[in-house]
Backbone as JSON, one array per atom type, in Angstrom:
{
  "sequence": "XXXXXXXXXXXXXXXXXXXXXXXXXXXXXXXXXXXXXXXXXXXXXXXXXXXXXXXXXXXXXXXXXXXXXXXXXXXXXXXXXXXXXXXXXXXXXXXXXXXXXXXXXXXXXXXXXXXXXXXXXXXXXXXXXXXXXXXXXXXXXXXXXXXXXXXXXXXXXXXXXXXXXXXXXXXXXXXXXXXXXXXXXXXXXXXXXXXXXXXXXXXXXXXXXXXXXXXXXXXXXXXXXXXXXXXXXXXXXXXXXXXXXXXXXXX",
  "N": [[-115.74, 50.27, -39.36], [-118.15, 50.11, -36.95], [-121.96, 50.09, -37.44], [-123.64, 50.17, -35.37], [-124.68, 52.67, -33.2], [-122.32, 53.44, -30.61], [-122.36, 55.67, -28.64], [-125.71, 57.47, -27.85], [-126.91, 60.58, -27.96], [-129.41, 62.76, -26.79], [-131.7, 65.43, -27.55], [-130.7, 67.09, -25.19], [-130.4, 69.26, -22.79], [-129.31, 71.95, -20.87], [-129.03, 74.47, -18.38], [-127.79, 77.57, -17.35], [-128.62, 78.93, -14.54], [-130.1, 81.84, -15.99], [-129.15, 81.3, -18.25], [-128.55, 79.53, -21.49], [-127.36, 76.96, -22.29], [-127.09, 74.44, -23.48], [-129.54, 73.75, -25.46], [-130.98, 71.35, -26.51], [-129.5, 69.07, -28.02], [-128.49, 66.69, -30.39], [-126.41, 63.89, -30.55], [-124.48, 61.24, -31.95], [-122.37, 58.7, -31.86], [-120.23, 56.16, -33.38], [-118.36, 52.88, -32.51], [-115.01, 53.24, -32.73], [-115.07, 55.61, -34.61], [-114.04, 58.51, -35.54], [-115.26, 61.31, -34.48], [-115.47, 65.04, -35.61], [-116.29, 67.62, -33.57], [-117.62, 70.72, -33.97], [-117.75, 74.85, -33.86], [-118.87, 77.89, -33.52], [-117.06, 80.27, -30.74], [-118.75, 79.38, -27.79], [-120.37, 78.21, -28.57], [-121.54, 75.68, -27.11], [-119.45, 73.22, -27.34], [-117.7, 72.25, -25.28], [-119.81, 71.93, -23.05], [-121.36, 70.43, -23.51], [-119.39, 68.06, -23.78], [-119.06, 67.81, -21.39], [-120.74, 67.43, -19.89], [-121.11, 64.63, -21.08], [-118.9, 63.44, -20.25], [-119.55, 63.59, -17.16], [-119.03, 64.91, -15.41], [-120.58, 67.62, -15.14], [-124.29, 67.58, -15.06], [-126.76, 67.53, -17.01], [-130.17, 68.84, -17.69], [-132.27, 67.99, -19.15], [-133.47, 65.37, -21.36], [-131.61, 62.53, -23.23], [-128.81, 60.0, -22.55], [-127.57, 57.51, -24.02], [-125.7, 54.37, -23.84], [-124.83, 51.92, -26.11], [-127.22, 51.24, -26.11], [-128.33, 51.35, -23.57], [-129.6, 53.05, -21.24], [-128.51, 56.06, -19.57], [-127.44, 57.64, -16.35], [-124.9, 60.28, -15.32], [-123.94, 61.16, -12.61], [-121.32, 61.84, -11.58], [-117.75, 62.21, -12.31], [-116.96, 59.62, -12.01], [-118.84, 58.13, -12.33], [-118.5, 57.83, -15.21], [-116.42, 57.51, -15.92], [-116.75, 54.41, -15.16], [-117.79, 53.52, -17.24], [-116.29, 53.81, -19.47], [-115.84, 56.25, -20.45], [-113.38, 58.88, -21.58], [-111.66, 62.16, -21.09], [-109.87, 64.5, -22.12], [-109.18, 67.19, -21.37], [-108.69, 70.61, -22.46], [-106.72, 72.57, -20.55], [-105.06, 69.76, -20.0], [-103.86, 68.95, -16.99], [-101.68, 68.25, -15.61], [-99.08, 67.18, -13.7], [-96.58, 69.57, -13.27], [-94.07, 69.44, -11.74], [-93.81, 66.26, -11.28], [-92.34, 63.28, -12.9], [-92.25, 61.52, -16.07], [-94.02, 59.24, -15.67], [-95.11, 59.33, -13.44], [-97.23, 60.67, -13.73], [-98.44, 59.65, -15.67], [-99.41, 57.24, -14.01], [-100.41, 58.33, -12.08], [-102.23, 58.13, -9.02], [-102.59, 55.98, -9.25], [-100.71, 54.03, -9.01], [-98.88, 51.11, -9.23], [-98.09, 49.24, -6.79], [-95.7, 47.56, -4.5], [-96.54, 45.84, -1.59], [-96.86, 48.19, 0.73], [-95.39, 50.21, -0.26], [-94.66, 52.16, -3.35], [-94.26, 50.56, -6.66], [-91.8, 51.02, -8.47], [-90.36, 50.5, -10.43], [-91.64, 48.93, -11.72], [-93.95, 50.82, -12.12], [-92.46, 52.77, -14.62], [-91.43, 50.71, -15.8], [-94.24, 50.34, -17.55], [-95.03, 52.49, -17.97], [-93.01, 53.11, -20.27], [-94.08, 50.95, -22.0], [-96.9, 51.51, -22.46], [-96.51, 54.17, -23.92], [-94.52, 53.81, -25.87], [-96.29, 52.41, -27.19], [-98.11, 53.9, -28.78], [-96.68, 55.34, -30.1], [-95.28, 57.94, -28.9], [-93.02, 59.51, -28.28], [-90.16, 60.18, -25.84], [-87.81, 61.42, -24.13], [-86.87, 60.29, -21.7], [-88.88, 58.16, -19.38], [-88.6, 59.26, -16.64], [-88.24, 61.79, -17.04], [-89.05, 65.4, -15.89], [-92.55, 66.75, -16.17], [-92.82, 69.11, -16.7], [-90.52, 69.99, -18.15], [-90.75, 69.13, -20.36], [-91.88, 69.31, -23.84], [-94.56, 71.36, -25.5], [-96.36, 69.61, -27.43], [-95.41, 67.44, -26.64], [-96.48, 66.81, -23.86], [-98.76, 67.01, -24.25], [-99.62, 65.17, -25.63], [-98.51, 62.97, -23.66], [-101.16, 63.35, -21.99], [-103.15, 62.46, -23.68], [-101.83, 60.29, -23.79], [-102.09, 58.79, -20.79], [-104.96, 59.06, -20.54], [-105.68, 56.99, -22.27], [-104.83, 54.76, -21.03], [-106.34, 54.06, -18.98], [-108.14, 52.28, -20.88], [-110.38, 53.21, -22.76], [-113.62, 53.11, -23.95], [-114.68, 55.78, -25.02], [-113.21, 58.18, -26.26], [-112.85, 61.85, -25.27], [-111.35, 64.69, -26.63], [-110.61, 68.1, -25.79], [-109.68, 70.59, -28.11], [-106.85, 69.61, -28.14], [-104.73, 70.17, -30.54], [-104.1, 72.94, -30.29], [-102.66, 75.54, -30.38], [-99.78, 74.5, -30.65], [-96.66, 73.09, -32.83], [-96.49, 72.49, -36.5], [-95.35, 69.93, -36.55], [-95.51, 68.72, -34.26], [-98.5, 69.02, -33.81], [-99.23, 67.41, -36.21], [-97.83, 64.38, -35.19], [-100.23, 64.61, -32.89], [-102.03, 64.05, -34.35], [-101.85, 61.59, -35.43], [-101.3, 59.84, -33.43], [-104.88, 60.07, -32.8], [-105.49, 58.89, -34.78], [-104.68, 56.29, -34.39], [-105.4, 55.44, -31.71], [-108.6, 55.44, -32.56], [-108.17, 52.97, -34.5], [-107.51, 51.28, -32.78], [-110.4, 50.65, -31.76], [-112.01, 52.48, -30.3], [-114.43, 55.09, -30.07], [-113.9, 58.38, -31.19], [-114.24, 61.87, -30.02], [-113.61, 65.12, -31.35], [-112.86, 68.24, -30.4], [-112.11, 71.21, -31.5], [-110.83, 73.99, -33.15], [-109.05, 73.86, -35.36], [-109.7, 73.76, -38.07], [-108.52, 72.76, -40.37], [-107.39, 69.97, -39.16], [-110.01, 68.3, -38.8], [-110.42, 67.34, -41.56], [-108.02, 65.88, -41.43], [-108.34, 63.63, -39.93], [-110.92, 62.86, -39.27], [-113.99, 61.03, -39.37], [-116.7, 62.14, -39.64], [-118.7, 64.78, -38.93], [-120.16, 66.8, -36.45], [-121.8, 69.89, -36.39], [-122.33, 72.35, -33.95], [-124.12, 75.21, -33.01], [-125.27, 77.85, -31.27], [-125.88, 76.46, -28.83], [-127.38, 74.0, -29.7], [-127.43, 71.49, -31.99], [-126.57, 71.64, -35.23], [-125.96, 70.96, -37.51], [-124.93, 67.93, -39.26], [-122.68, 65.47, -41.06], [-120.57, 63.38, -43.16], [-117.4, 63.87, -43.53], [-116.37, 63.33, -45.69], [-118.39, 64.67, -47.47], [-117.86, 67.42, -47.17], [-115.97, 70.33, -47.83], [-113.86, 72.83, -46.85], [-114.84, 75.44, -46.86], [-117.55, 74.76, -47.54], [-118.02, 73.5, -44.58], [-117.51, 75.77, -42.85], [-119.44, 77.83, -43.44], [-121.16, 76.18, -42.76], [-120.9, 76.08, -39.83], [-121.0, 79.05, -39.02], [-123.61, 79.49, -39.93], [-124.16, 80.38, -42.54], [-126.57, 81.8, -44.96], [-128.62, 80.06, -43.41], [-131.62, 79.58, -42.26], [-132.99, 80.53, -39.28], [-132.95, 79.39, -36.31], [-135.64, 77.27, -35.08], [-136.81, 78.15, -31.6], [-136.07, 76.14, -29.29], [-138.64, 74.68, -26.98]],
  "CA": [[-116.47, 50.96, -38.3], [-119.33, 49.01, -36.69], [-122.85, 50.7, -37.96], [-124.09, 50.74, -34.14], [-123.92, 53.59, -32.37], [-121.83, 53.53, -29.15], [-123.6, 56.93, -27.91], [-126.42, 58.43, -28.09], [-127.18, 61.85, -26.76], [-130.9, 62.93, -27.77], [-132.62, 66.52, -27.1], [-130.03, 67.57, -24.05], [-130.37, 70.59, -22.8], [-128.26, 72.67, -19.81], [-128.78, 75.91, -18.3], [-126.86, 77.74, -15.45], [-129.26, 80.39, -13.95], [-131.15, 82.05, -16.76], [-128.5, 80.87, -18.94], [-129.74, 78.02, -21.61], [-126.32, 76.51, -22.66], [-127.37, 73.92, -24.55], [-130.78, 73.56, -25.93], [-131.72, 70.39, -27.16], [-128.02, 68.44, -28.69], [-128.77, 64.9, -30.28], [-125.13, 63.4, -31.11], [-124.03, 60.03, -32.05], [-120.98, 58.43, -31.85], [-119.91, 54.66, -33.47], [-117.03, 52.24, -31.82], [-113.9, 53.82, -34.19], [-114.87, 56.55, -35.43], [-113.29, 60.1, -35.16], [-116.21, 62.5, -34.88], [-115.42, 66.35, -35.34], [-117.01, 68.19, -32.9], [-117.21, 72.02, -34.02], [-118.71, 75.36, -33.44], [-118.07, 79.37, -32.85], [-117.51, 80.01, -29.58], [-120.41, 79.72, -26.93], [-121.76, 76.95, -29.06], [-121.73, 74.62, -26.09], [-119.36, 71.93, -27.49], [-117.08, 71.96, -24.09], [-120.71, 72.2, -21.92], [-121.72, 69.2, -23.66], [-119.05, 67.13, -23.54], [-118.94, 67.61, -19.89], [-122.36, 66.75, -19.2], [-120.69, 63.81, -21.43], [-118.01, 62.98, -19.21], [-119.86, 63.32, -15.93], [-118.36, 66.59, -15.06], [-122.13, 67.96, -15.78], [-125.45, 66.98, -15.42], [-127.86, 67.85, -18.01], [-131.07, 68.88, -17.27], [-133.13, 67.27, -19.72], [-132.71, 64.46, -23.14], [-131.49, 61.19, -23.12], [-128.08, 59.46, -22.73], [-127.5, 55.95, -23.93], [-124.71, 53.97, -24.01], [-124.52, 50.62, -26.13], [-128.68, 50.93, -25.94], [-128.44, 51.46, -22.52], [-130.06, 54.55, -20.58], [-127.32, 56.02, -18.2], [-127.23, 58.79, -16.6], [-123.93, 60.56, -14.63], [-123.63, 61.85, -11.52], [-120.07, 62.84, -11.64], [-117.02, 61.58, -13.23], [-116.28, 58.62, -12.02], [-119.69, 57.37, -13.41], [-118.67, 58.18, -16.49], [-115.39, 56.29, -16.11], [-116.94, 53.39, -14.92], [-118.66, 53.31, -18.79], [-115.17, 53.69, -19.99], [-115.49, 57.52, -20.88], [-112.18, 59.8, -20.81], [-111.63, 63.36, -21.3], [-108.39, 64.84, -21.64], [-109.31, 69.07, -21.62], [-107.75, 71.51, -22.44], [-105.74, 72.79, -19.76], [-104.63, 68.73, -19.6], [-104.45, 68.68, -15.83], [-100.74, 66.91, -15.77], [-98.23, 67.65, -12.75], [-95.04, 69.76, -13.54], [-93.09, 68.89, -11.01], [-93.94, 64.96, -11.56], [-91.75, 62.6, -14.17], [-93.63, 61.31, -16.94], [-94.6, 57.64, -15.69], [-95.71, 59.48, -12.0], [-98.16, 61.58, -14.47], [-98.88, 58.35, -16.29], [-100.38, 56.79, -13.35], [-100.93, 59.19, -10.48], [-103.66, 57.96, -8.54], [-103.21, 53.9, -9.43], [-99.49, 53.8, -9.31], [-98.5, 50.17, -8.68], [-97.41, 48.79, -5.62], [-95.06, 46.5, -3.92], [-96.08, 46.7, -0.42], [-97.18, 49.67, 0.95], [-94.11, 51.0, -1.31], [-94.74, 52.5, -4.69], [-93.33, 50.19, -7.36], [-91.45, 52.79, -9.58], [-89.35, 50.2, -11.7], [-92.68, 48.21, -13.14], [-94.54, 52.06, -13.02], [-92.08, 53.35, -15.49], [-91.42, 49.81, -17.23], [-95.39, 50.35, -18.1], [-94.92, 53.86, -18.91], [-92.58, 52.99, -21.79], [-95.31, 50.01, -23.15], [-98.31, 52.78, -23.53], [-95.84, 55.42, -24.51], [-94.66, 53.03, -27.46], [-97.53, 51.4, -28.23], [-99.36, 55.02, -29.02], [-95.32, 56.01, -31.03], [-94.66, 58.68, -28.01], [-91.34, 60.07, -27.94], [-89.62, 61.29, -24.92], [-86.31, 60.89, -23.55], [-86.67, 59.05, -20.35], [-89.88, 58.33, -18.19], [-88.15, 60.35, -16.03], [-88.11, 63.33, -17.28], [-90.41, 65.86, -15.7], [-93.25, 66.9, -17.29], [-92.18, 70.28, -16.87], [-89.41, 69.86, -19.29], [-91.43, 68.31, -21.98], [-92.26, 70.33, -25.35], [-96.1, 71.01, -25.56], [-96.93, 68.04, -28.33], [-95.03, 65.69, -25.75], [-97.27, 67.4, -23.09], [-100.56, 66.47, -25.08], [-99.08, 63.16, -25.89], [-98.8, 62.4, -22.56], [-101.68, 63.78, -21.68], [-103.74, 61.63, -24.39], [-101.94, 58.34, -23.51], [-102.6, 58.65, -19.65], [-106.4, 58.54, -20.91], [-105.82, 55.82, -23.38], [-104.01, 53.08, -20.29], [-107.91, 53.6, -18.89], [-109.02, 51.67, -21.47], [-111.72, 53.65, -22.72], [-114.15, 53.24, -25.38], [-115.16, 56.53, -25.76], [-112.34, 59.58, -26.0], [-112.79, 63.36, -25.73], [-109.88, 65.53, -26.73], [-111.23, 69.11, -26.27], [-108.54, 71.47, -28.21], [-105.46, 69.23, -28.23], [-103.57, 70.5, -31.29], [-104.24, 74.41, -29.98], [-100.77, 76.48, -30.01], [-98.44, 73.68, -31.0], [-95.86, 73.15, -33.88], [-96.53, 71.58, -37.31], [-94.72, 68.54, -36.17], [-96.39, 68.33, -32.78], [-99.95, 68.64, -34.3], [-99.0, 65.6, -36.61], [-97.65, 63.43, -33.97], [-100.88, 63.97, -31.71], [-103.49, 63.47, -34.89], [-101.42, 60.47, -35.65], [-102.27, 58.87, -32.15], [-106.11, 60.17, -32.78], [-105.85, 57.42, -35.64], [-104.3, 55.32, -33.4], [-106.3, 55.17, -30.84], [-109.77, 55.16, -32.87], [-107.72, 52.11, -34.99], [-108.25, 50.14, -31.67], [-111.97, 50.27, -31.61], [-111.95, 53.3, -29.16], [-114.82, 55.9, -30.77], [-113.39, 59.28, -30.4], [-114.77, 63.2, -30.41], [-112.25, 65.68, -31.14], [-113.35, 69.5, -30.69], [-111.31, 72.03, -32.22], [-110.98, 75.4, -34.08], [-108.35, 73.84, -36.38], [-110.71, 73.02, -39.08], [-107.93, 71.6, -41.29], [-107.46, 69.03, -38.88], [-110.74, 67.61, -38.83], [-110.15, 66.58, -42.56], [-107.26, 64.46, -41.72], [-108.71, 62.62, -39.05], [-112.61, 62.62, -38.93], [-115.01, 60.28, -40.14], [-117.68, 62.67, -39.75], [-118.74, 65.9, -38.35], [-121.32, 67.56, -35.73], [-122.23, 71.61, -36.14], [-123.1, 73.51, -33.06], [-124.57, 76.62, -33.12], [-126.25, 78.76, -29.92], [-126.45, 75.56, -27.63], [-128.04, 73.6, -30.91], [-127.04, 70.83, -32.94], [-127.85, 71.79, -36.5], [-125.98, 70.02, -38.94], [-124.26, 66.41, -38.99], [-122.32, 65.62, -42.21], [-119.84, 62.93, -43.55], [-116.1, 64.57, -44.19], [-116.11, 62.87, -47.39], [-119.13, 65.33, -48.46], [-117.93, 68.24, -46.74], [-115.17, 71.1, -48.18], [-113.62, 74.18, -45.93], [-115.79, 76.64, -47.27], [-118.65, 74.82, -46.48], [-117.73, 73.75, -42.95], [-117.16, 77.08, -42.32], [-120.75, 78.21, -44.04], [-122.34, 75.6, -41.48], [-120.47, 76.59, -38.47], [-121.49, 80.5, -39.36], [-124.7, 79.44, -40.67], [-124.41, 81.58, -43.49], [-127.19, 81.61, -45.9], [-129.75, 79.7, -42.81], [-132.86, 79.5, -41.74], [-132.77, 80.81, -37.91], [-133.29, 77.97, -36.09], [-136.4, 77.36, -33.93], [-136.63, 78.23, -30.13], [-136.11, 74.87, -28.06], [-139.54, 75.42, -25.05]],
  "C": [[-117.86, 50.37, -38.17], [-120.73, 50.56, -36.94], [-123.47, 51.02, -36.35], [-124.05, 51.28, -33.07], [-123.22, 52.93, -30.81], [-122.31, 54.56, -27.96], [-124.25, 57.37, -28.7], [-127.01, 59.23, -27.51], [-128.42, 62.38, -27.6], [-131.89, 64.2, -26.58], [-131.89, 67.0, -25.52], [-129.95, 68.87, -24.04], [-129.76, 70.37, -21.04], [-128.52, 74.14, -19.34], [-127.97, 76.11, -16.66], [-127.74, 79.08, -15.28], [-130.45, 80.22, -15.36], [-130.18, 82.03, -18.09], [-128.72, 79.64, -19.64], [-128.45, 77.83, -22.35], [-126.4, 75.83, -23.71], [-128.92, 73.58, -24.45], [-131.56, 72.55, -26.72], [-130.67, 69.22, -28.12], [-128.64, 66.82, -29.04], [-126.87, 65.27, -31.17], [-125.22, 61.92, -31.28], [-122.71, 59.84, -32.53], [-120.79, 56.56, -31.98], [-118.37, 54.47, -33.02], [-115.73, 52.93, -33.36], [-113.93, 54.6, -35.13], [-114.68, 57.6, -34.79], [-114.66, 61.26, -35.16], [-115.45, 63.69, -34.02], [-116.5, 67.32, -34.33], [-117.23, 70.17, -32.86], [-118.69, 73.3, -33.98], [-118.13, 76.89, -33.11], [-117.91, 79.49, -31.76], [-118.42, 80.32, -28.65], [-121.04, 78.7, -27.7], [-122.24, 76.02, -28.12], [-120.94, 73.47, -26.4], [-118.73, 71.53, -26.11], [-118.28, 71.8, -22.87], [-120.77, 70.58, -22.34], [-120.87, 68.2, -23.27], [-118.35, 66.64, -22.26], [-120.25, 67.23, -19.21], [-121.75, 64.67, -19.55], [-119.7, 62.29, -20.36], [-118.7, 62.7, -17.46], [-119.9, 64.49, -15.36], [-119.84, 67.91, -14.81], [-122.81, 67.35, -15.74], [-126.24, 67.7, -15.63], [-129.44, 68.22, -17.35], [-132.54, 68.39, -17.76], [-132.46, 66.52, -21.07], [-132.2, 62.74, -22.13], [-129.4, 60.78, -23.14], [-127.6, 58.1, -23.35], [-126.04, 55.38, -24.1], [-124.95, 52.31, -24.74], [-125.73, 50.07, -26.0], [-129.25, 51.07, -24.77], [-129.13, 53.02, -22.08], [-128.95, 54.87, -19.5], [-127.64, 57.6, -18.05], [-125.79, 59.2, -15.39], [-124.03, 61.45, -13.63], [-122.54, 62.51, -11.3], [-119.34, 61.62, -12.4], [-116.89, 60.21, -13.26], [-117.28, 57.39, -12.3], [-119.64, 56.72, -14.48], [-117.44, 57.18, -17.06], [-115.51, 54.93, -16.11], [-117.71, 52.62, -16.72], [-117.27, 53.46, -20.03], [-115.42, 54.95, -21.17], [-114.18, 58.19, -20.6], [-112.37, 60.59, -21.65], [-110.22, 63.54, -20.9], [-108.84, 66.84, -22.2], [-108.18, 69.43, -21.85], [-106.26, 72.09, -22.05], [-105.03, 70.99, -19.36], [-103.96, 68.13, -18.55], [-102.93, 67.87, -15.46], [-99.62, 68.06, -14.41], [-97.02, 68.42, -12.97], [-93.99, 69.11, -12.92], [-92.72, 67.33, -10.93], [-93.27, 64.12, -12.85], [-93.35, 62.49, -14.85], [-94.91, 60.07, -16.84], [-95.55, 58.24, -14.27], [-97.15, 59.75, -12.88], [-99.46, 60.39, -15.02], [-100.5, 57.39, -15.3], [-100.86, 56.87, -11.74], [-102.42, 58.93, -10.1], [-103.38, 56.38, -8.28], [-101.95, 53.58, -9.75], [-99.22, 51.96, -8.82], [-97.51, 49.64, -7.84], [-96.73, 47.47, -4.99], [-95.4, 46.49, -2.48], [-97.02, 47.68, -0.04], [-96.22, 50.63, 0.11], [-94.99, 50.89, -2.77], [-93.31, 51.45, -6.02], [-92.57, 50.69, -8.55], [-90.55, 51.93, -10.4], [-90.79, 49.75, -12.73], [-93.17, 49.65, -13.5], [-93.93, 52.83, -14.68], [-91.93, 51.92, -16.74], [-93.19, 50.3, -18.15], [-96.05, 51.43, -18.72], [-94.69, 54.02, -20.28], [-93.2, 52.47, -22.07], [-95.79, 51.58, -23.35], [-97.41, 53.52, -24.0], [-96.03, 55.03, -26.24], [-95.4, 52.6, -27.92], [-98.44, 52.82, -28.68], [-97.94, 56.25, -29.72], [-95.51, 57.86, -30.09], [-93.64, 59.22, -27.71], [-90.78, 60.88, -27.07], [-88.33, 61.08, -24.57], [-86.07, 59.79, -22.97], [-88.48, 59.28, -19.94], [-89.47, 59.01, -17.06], [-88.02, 61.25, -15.56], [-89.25, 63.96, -16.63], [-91.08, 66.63, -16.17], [-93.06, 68.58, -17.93], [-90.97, 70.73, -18.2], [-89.66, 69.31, -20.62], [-92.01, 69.66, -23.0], [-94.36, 70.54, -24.89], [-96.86, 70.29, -26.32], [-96.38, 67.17, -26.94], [-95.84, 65.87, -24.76], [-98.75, 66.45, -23.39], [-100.27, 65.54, -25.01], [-99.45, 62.45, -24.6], [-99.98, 62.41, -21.78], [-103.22, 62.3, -21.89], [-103.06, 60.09, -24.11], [-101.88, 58.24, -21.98], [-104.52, 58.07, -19.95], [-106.72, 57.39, -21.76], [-105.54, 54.55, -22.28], [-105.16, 53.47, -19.26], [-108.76, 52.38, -19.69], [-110.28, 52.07, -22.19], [-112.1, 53.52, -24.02], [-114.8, 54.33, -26.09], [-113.64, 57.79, -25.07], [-112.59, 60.42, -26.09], [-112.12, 63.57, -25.59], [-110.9, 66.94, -27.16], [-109.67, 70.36, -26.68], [-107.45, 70.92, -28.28], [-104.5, 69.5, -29.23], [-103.56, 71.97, -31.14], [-102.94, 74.36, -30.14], [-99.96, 75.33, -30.19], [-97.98, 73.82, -32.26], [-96.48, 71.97, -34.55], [-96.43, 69.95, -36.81], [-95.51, 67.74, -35.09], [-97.93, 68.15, -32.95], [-99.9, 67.27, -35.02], [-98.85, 64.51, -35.78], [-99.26, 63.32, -32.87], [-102.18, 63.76, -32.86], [-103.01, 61.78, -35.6], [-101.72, 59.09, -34.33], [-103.76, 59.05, -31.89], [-106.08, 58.74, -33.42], [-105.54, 56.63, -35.16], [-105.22, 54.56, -32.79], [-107.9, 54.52, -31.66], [-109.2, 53.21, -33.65], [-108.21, 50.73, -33.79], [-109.56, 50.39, -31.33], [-112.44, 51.58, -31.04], [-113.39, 55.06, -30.49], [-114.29, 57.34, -30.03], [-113.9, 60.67, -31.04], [-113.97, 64.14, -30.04], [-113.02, 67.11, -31.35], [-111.64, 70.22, -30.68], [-111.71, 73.28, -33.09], [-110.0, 74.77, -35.14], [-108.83, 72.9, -37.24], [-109.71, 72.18, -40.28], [-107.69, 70.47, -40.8], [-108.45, 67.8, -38.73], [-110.66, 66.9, -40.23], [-108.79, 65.47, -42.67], [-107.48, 63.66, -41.21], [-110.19, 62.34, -38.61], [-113.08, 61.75, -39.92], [-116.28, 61.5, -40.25], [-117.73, 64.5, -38.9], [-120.02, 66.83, -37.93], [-121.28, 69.07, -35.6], [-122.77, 72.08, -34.91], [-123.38, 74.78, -33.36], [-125.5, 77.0, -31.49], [-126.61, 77.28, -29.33], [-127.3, 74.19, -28.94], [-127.26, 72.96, -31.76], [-127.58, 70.75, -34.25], [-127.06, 71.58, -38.08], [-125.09, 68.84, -38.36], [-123.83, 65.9, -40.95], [-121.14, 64.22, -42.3], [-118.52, 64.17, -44.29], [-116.04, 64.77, -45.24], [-117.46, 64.09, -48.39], [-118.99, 66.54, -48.1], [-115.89, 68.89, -47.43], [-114.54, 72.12, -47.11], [-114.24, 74.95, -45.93], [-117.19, 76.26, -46.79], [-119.12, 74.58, -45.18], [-118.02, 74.65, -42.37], [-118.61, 78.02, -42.28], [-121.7, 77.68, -42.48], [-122.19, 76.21, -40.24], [-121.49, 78.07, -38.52], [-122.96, 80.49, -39.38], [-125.14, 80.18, -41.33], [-125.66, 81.36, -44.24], [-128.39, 80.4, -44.68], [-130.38, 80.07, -42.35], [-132.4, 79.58, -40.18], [-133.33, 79.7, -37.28], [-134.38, 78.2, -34.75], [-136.01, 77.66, -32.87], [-137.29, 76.73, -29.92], [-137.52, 75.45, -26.62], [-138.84, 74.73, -24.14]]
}
């Protein structure tokens, strides 16, 4: 994992009305590494990493990218910097096979005709190359399990190219099996260079797949930790902030 950051987010703050969302967030994020992104809820990690994405603009702090100053207007800013976000609700068509899903929007063409043998040949590459398992490209998405759901979800954002991933929530409500399979393409993915920030409530997962890990609290970034020096109990301590010092007011 290369020592220099890929982002850096420094003193960001957000409000909506008389609402102060986030209050001041520094993050960093290096090329290939997994950073945990956690927090009770209302901490702001989903505000942030939509200011992140584009989706949001911040109202004060710094962005950088790669040393760069950037700032986003909307998403497709953010894309152009080779950001993706795959939320929550993961935004994927029912009624649509899995290759339409794949590359709805930038389907490849013969023609004015949609070329639907290479779309799906190129379906199966990313599928397999990110160990995907579905039946057919085919199939529609509707009919898929909710790991193959995510899956697909997460390798639509991966055949972007992107060097920075958010996954907000992706092993929520799924099966044993299905959580494995999609923290197995986290490592994946980060494996190819790709730095990636995974928010979640399922704090055991951040120990199989994080390099590190960012605390929110009330809009407030207030701890930052290596995995390797961090336990459940005290994760859990930080998150809570049991036993801290109330943390200044941000002016």
């Amino acid at each position: 994992m290369s020592e220099k950051p890929l982002v850096t987010l420094r003193g960001i703050t957000k409000s909506f009305g008389a609402v102060r969302s986030l209050r001041g967030v520094d993050l960093t994020l290096a090329p290939g590494e997994v950073l945990g992104l956690v927090g009770d809820n209302g901490a702001g990690k989903s505000t942030l990493m939509k200011v992140l994405a584009g989706a949001l603009q911040h109202d004060a702090g710094q962005i950088t990218i790669d040393g760069r100053d950037v700032r986003f207007a909307n998403p497709a800013d953010a894309r152009r910097e080779r950001i993706g976000i795959v939320y929550q609700d993961l935004a994927l068509c029912d009624t649509l096979d899995v290759a339409s899903n794949l590359f709805l929007g930038r389907e490849p063409r013969r023609g004015p005709f949609i070329d639907r043998r290479t779309m799906h040949r190129r379906a199966a590459e990313t599928l397999s190359e990110l160990h995907v398992r579905v039946k057919s490209t085919y199939q529609e998405i509707g009919q898929l399990s909710g790991g193959q759901r995510q899956a697909v979800a997460i390798a639509r954002a991966v055949s972007f190219k992107p060097r920075v991933l958010i996954l907000d929530e992706p092993t929520a409500a799924l099966a044993v099996a299905e959580v494995r399979q999609v923290l197995r393409m986290i490592r994946d993915v980060a494996a190819q260079g790709v730095g990636v920030i995974l928010i979640t409530h399922r704090l055991q997962d951040l120990f199989e797949v994080c390099d590190r890990i960012t605390v929110m609290y009330e809009g407030r970034s207030v701890e930052d930790e290596p995995v390797s020096a961090l336990d459940i109990e005290r994760l859990v301590a930080m998150i809570t902030r049991t036993g801290a010092e109330p943390a200044e007011e941000v002016a």
